[in-house]
PyMOL Python script that loads the backbone (N, CA, C, O; Angstrom):
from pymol import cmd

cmd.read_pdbstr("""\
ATOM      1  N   UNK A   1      47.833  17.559  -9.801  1.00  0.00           N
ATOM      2  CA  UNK A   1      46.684  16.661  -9.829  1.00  0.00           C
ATOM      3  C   UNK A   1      47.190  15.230  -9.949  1.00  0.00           C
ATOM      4  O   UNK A   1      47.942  14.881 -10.860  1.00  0.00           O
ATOM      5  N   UNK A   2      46.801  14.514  -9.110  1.00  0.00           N
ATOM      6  CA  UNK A   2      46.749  13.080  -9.184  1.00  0.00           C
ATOM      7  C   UNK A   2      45.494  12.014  -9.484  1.00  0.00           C
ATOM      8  O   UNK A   2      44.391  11.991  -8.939  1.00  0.00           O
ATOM      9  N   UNK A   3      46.031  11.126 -10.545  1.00  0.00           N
ATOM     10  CA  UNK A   3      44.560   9.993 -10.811  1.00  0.00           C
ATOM     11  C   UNK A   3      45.065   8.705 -10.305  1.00  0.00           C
ATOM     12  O   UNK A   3      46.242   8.429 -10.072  1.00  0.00           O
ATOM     13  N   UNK A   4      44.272   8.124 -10.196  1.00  0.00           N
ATOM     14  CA  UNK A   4      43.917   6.268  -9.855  1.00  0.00           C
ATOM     15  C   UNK A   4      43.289   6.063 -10.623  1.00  0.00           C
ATOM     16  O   UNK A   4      42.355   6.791 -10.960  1.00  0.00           O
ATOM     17  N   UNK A   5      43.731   4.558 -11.366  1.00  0.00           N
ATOM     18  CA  UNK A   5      42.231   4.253 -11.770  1.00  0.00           C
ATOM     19  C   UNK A   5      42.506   3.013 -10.516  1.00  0.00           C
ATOM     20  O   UNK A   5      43.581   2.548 -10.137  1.00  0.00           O
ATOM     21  N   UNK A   6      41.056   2.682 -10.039  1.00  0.00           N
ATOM     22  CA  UNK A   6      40.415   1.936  -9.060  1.00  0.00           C
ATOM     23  C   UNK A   6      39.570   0.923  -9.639  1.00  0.00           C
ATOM     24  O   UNK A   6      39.218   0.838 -10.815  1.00  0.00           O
ATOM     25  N   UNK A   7      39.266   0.112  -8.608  1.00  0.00           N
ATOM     26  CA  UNK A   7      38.361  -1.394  -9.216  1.00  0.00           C
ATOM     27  C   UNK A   7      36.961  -1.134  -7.417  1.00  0.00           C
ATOM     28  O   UNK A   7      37.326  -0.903  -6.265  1.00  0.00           O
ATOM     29  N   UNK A   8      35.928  -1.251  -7.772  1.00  0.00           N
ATOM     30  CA  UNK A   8      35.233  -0.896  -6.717  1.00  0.00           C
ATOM     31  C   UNK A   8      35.188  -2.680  -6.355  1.00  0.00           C
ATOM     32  O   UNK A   8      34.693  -3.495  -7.133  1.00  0.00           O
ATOM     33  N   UNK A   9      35.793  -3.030  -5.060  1.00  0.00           N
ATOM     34  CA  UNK A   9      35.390  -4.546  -4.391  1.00  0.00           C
ATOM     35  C   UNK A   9      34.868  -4.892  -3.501  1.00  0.00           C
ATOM     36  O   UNK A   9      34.703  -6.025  -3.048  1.00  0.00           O
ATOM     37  N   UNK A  10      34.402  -3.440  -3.000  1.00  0.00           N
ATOM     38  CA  UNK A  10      33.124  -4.000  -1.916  1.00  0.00           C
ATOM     39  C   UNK A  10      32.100  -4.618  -2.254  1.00  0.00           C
ATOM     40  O   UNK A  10      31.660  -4.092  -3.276  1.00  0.00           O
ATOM     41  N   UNK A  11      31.454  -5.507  -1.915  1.00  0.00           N
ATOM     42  CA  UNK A  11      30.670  -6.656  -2.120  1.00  0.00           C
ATOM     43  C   UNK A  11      29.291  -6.094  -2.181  1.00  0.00           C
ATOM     44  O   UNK A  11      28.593  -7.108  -2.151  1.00  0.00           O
ATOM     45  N   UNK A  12      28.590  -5.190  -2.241  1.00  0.00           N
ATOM     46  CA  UNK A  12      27.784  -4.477  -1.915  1.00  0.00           C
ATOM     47  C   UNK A  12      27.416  -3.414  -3.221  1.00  0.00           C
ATOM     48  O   UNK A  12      26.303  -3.111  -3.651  1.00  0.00           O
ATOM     49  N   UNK A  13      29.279  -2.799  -3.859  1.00  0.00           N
ATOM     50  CA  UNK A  13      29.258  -1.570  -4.798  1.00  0.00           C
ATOM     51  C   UNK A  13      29.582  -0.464  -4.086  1.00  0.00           C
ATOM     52  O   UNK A  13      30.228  -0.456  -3.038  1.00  0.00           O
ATOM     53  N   UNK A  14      28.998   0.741  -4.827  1.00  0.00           N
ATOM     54  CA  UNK A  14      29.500   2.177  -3.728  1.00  0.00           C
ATOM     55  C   UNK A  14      28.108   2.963  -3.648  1.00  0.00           C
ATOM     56  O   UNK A  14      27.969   4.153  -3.930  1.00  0.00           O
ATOM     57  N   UNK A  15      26.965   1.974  -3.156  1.00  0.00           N
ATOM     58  CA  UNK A  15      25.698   2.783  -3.172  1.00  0.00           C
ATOM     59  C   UNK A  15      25.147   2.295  -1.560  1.00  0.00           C
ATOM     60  O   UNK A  15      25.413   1.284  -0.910  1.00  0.00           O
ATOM     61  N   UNK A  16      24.279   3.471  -1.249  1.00  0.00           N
ATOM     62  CA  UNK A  16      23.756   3.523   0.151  1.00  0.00           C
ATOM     63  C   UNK A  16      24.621   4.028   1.225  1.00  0.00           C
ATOM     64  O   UNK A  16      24.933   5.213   1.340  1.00  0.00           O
ATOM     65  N   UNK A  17      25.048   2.949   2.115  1.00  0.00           N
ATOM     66  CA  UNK A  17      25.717   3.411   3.582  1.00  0.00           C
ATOM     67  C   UNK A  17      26.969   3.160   2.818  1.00  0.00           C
ATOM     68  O   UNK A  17      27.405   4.311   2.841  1.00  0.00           O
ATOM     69  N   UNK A  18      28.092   2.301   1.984  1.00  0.00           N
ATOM     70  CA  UNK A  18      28.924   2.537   1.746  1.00  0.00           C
ATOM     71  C   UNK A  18      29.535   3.672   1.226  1.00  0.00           C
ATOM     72  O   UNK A  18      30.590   4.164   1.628  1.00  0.00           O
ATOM     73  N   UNK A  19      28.559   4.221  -0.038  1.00  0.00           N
ATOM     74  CA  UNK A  19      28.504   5.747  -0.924  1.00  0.00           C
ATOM     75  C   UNK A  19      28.412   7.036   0.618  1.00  0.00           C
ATOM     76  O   UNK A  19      29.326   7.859   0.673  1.00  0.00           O
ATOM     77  N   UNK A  20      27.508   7.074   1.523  1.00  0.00           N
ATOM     78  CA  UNK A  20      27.702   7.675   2.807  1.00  0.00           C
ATOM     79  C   UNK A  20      29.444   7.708   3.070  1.00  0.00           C
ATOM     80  O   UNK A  20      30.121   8.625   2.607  1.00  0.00           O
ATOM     81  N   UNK A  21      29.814   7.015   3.562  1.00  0.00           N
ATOM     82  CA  UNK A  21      30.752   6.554   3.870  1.00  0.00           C
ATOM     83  C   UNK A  21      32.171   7.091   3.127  1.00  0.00           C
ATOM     84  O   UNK A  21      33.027   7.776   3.687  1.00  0.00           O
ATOM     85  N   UNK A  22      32.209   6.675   1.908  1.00  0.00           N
ATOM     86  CA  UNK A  22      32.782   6.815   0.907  1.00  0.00           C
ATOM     87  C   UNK A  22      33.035   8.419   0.864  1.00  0.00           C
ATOM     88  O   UNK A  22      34.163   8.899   0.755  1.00  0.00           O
ATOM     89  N   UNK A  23      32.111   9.015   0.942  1.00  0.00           N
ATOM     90  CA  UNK A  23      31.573  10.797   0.758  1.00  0.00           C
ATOM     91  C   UNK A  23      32.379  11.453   2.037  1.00  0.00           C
ATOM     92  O   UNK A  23      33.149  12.410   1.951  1.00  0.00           O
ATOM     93  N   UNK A  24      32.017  10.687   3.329  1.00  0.00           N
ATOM     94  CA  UNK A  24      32.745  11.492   4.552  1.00  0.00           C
ATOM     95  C   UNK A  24      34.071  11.040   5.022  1.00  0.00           C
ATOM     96  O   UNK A  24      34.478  11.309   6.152  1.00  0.00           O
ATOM     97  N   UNK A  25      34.725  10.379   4.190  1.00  0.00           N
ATOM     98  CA  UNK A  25      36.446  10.308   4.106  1.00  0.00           C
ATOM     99  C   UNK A  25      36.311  11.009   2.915  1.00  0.00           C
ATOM    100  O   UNK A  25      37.454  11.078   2.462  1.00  0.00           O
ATOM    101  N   UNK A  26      35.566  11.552   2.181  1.00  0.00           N
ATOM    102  CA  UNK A  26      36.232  12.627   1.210  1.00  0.00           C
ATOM    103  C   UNK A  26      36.717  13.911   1.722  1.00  0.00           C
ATOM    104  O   UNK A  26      37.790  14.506   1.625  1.00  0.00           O
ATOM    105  N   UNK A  27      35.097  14.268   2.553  1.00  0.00           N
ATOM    106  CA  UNK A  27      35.022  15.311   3.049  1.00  0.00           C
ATOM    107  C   UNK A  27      36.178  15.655   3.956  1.00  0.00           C
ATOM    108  O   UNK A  27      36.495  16.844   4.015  1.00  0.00           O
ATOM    109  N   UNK A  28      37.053  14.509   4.884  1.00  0.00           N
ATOM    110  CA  UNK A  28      37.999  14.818   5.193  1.00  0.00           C
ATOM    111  C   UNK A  28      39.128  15.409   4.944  1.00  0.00           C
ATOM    112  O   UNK A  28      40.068  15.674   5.694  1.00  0.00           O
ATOM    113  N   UNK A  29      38.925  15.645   3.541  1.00  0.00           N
ATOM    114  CA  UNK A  29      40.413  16.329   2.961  1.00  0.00           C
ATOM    115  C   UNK A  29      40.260  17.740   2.790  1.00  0.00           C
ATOM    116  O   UNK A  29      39.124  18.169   2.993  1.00  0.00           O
ATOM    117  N   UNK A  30      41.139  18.554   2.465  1.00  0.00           N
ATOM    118  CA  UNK A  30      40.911  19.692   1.848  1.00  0.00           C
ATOM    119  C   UNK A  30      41.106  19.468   0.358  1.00  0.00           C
ATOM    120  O   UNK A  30      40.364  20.308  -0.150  1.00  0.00           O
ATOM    121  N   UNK A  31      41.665  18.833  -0.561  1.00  0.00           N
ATOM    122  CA  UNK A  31      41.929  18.516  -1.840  1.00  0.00           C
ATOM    123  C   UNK A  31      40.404  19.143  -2.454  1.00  0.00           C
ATOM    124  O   UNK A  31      39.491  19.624  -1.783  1.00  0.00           O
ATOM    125  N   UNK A  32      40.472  18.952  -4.033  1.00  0.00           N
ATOM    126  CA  UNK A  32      39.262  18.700  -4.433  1.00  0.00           C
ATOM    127  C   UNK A  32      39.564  17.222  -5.215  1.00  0.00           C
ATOM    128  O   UNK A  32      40.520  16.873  -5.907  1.00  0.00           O
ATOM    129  N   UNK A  33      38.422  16.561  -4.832  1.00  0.00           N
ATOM    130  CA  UNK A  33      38.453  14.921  -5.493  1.00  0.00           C
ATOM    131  C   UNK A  33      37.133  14.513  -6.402  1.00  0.00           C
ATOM    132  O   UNK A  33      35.949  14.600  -6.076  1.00  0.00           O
ATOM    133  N   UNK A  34      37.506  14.206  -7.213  1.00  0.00           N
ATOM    134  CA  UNK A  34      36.294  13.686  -7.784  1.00  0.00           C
ATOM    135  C   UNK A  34      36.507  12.145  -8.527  1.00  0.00           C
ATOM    136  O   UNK A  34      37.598  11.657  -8.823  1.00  0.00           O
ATOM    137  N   UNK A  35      35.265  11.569  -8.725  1.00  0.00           N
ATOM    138  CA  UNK A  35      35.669   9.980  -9.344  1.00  0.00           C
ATOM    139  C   UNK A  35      35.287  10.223 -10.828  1.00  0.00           C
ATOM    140  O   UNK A  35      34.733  11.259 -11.196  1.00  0.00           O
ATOM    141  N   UNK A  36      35.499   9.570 -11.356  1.00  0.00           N
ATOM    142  CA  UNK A  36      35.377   9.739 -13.015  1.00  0.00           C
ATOM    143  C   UNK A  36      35.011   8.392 -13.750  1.00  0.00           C
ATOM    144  O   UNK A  36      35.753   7.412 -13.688  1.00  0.00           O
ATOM    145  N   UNK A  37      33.773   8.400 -14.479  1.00  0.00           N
ATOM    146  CA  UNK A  37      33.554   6.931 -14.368  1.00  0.00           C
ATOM    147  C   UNK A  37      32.929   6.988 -16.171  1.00  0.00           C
ATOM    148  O   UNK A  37      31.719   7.202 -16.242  1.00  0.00           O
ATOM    149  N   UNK A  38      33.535   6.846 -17.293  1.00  0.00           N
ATOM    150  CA  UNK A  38      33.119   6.923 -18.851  1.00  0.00           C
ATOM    151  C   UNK A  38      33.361   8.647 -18.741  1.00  0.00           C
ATOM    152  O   UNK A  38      34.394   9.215 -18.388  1.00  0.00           O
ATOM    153  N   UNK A  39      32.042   9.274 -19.170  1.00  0.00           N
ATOM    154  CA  UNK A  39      32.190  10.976 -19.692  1.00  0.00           C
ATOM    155  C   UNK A  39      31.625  11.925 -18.134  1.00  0.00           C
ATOM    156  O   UNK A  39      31.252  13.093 -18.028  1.00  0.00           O
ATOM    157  N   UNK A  40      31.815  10.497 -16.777  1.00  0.00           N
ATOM    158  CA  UNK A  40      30.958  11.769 -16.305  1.00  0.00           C
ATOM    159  C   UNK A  40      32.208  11.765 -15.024  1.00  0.00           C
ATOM    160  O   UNK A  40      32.849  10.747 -14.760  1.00  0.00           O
ATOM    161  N   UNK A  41      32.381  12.915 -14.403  1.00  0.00           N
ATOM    162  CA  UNK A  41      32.913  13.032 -13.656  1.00  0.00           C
ATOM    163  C   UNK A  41      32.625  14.146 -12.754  1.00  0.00           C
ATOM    164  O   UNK A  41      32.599  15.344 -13.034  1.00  0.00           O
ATOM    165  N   UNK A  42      32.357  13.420 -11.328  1.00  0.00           N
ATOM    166  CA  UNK A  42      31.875  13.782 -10.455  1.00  0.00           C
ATOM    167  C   UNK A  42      32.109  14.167  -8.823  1.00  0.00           C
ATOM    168  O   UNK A  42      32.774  13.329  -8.215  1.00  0.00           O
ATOM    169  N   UNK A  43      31.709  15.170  -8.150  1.00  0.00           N
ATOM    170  CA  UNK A  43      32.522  15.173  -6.590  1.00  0.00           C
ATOM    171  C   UNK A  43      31.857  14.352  -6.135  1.00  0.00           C
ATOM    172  O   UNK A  43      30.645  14.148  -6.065  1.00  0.00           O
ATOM    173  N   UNK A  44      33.171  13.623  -5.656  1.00  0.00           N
ATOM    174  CA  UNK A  44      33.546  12.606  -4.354  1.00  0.00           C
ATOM    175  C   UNK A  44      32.448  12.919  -2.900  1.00  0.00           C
ATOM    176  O   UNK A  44      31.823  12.166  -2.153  1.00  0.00           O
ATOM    177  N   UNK A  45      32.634  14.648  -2.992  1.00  0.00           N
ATOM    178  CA  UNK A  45      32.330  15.067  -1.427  1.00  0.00           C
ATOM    179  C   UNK A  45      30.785  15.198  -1.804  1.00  0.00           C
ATOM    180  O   UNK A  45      30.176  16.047  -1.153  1.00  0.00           O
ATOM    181  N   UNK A  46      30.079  14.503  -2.736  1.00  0.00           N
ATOM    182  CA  UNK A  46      28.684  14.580  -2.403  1.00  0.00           C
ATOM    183  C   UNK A  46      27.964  13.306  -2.663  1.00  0.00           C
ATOM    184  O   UNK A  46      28.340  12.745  -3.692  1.00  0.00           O
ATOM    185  N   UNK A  47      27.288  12.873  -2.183  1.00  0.00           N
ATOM    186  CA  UNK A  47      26.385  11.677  -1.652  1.00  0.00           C
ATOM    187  C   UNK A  47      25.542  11.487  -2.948  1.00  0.00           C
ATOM    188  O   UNK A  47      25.715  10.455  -3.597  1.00  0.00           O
ATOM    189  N   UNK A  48      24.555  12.504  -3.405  1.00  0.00           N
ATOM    190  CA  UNK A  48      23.853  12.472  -4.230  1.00  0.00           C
ATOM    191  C   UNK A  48      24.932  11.881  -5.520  1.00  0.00           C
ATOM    192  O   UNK A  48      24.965  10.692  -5.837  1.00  0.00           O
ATOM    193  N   UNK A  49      25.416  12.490  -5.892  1.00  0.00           N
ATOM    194  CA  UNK A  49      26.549  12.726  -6.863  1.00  0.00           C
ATOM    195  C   UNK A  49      27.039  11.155  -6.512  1.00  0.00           C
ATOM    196  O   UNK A  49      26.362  10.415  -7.225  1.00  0.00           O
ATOM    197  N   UNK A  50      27.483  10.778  -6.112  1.00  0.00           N
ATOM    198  CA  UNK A  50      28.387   9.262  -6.151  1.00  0.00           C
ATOM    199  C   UNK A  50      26.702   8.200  -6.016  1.00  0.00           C
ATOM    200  O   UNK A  50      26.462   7.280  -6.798  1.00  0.00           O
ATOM    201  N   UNK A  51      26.259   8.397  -5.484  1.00  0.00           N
ATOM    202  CA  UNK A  51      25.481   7.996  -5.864  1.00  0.00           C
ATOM    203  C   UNK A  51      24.477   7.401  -6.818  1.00  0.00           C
ATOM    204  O   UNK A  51      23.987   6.274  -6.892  1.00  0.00           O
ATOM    205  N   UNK A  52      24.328   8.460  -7.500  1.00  0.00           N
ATOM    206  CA  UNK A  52      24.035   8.368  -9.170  1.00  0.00           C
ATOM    207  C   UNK A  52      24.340   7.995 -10.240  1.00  0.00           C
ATOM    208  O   UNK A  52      23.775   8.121 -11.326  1.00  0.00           O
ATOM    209  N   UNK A  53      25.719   7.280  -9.810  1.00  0.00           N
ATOM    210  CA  UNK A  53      26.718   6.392 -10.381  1.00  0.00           C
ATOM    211  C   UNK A  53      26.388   5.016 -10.685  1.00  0.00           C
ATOM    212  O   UNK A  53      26.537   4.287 -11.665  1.00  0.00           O
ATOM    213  N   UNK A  54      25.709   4.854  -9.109  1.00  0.00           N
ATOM    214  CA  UNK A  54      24.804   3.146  -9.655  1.00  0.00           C
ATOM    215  C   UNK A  54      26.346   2.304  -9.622  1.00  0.00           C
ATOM    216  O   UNK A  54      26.348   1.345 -10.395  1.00  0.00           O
ATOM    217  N   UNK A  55      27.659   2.508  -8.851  1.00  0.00           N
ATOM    218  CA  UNK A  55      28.908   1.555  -9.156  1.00  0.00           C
ATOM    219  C   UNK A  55      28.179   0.449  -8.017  1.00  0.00           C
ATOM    220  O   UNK A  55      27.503   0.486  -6.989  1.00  0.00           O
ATOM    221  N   UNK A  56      28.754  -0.459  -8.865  1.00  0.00           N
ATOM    222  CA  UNK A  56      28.500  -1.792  -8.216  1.00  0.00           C
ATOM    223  C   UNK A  56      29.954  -2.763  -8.181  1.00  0.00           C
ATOM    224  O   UNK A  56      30.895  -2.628  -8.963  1.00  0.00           O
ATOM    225  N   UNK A  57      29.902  -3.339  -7.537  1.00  0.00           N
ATOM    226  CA  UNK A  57      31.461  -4.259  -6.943  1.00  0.00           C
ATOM    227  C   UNK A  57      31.874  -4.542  -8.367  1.00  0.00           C
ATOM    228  O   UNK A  57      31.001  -4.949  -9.133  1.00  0.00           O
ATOM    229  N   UNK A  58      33.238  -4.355  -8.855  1.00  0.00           N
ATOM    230  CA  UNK A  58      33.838  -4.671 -10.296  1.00  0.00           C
ATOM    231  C   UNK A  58      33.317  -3.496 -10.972  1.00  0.00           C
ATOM    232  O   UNK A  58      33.087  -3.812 -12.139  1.00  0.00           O
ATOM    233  N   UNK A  59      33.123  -2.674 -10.824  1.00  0.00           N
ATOM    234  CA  UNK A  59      33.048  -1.460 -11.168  1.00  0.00           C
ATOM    235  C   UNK A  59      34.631  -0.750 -11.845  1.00  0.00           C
ATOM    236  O   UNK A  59      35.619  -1.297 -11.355  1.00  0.00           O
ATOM    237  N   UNK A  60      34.869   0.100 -12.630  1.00  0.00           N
ATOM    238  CA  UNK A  60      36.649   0.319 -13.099  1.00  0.00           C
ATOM    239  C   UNK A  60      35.861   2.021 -12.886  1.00  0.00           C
ATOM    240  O   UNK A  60      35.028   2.545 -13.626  1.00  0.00           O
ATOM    241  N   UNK A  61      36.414   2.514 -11.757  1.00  0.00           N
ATOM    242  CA  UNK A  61      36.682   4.185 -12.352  1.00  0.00           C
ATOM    243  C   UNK A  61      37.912   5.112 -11.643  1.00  0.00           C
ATOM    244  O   UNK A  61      38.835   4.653 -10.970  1.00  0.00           O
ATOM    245  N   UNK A  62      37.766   6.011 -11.851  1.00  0.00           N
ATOM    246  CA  UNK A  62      39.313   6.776 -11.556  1.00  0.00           C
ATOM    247  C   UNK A  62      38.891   7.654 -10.767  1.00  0.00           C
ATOM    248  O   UNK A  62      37.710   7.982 -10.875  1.00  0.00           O
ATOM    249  N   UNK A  63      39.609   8.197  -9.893  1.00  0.00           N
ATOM    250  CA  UNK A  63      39.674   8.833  -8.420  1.00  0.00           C
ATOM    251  C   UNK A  63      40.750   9.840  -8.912  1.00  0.00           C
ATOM    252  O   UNK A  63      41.778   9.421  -9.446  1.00  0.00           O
ATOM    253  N   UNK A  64      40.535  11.067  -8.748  1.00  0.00           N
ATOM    254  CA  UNK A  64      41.446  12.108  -8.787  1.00  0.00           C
ATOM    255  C   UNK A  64      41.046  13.153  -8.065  1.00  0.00           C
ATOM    256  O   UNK A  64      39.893  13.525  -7.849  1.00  0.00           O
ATOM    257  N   UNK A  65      42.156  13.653  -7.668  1.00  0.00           N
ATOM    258  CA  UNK A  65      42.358  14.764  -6.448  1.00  0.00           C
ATOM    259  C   UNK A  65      43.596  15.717  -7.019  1.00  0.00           C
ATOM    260  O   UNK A  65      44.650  15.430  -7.585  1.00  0.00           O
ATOM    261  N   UNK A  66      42.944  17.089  -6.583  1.00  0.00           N
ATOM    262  CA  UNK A  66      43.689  18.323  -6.955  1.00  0.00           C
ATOM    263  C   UNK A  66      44.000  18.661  -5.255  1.00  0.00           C
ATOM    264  O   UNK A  66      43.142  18.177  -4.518  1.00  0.00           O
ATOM    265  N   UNK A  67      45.154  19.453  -4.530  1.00  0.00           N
ATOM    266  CA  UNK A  67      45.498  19.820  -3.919  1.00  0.00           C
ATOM    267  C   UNK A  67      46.321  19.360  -2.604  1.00  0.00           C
ATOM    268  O   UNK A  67      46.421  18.136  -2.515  1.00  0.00           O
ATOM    269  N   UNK A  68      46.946  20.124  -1.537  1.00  0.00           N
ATOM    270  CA  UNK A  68      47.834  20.043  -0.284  1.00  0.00           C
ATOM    271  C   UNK A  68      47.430  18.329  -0.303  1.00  0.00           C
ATOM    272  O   UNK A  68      48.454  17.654  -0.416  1.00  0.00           O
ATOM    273  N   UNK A  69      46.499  17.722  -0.240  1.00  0.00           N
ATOM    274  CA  UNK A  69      46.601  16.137   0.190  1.00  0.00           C
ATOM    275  C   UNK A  69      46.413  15.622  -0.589  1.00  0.00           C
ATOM    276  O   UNK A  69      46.036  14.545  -0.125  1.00  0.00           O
ATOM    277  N   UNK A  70      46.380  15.552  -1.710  1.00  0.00           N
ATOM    278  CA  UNK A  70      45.849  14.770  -2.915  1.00  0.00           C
ATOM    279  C   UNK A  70      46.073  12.968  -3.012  1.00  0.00           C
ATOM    280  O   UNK A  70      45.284  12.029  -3.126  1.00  0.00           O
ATOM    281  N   UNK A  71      47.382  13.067  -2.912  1.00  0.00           N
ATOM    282  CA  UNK A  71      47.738  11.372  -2.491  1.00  0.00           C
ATOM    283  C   UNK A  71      47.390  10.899  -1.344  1.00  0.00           C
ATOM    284  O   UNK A  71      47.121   9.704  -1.223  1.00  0.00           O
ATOM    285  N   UNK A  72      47.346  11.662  -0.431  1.00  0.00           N
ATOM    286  CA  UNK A  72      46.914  10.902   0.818  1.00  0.00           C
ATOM    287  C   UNK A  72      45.197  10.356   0.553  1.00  0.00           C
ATOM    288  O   UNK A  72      44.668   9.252   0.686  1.00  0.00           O
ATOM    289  N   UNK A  73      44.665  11.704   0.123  1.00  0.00           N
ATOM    290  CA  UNK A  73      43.189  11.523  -0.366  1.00  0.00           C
ATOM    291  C   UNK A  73      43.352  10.214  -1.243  1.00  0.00           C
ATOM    292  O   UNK A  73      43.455   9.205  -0.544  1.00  0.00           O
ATOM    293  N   UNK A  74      43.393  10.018  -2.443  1.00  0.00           N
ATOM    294  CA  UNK A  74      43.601   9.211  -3.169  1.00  0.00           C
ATOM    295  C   UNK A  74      43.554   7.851  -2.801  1.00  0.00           C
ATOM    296  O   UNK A  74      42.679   7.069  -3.174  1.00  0.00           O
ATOM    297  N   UNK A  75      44.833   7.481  -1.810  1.00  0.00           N
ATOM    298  CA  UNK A  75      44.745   6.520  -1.363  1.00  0.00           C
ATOM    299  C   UNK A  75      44.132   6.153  -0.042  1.00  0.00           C
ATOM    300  O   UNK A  75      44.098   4.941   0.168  1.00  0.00           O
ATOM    301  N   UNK A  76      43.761   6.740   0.668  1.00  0.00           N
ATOM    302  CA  UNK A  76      42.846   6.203   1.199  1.00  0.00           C
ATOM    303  C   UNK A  76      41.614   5.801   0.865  1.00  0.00           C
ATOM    304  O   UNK A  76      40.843   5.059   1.473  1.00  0.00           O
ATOM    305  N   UNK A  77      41.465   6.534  -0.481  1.00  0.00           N
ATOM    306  CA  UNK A  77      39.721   5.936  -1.014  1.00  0.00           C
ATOM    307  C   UNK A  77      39.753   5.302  -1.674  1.00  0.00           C
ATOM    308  O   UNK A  77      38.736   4.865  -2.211  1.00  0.00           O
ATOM    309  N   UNK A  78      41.079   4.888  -2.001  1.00  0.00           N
ATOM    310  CA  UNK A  78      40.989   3.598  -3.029  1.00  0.00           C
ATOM    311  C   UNK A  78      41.270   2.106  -1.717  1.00  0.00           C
ATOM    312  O   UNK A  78      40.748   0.994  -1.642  1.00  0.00           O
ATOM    313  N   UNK A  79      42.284   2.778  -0.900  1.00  0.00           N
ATOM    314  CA  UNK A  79      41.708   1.624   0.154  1.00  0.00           C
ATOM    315  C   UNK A  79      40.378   1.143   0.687  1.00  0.00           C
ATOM    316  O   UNK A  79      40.100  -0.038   0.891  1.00  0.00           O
ATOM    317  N   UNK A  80      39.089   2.829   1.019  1.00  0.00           N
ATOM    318  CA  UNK A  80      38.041   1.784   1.272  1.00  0.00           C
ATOM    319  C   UNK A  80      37.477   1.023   0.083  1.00  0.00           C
ATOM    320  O   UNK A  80      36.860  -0.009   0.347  1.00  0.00           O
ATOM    321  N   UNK A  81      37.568   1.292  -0.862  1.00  0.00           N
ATOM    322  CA  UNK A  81      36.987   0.408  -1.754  1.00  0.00           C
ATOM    323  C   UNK A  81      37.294  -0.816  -2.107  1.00  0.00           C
ATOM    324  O   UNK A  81      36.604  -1.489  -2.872  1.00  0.00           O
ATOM    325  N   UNK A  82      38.713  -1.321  -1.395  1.00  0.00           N
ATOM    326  CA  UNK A  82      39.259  -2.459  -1.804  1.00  0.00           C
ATOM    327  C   UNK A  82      38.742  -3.554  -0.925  1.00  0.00           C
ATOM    328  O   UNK A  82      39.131  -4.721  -0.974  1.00  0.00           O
ATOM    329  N   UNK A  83      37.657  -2.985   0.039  1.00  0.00           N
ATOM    330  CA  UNK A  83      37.251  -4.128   1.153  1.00  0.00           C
ATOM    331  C   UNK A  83      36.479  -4.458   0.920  1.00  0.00           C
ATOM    332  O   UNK A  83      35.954  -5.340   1.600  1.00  0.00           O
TER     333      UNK A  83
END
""", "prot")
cmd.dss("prot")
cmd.show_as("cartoon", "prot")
cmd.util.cbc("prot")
cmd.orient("prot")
């Protein structure tokens, strides 16, 4: 298992078409990923779920992934968030 902690800097946060977005480069992996944000921690690969998060740009939470891609996963979702 691998963690990040991440800074959310999209100008926007990680809600709506970005959180979309965000969800189907998860879905790309086989890993399991989830973000972790205070006590709640949640899958990546669902919309509702990241959603409900309410992260907004300057946001601090951690990205972790179990399995075959885990770092690749990882970092690529901490790349989209850095835009």
């Amino acid at each position: 298992m691998i963690e990040k902690n991440v800074t959310v800097k999209l100008k926007t946060g990680l809600q709506s078409r970005p959180a979309v977005l965000f969800v189907q480069e998860a879905s790309k992996f086989s890993s399991n990923i989830f973000v972790l944000q205070g006590n709640k921690k949640l899958n990546a690969k669902s919309v509702m779920g990241i959603m409900s998060l309410g992260l907004k740009s300057g946001a601090r939470i951690i990205i972790a992934a179990e399995g075959p891609d885990e770092l690749e996963a990882v970092e690529q979702l901490d790349q989209m968030l850095s835009y």
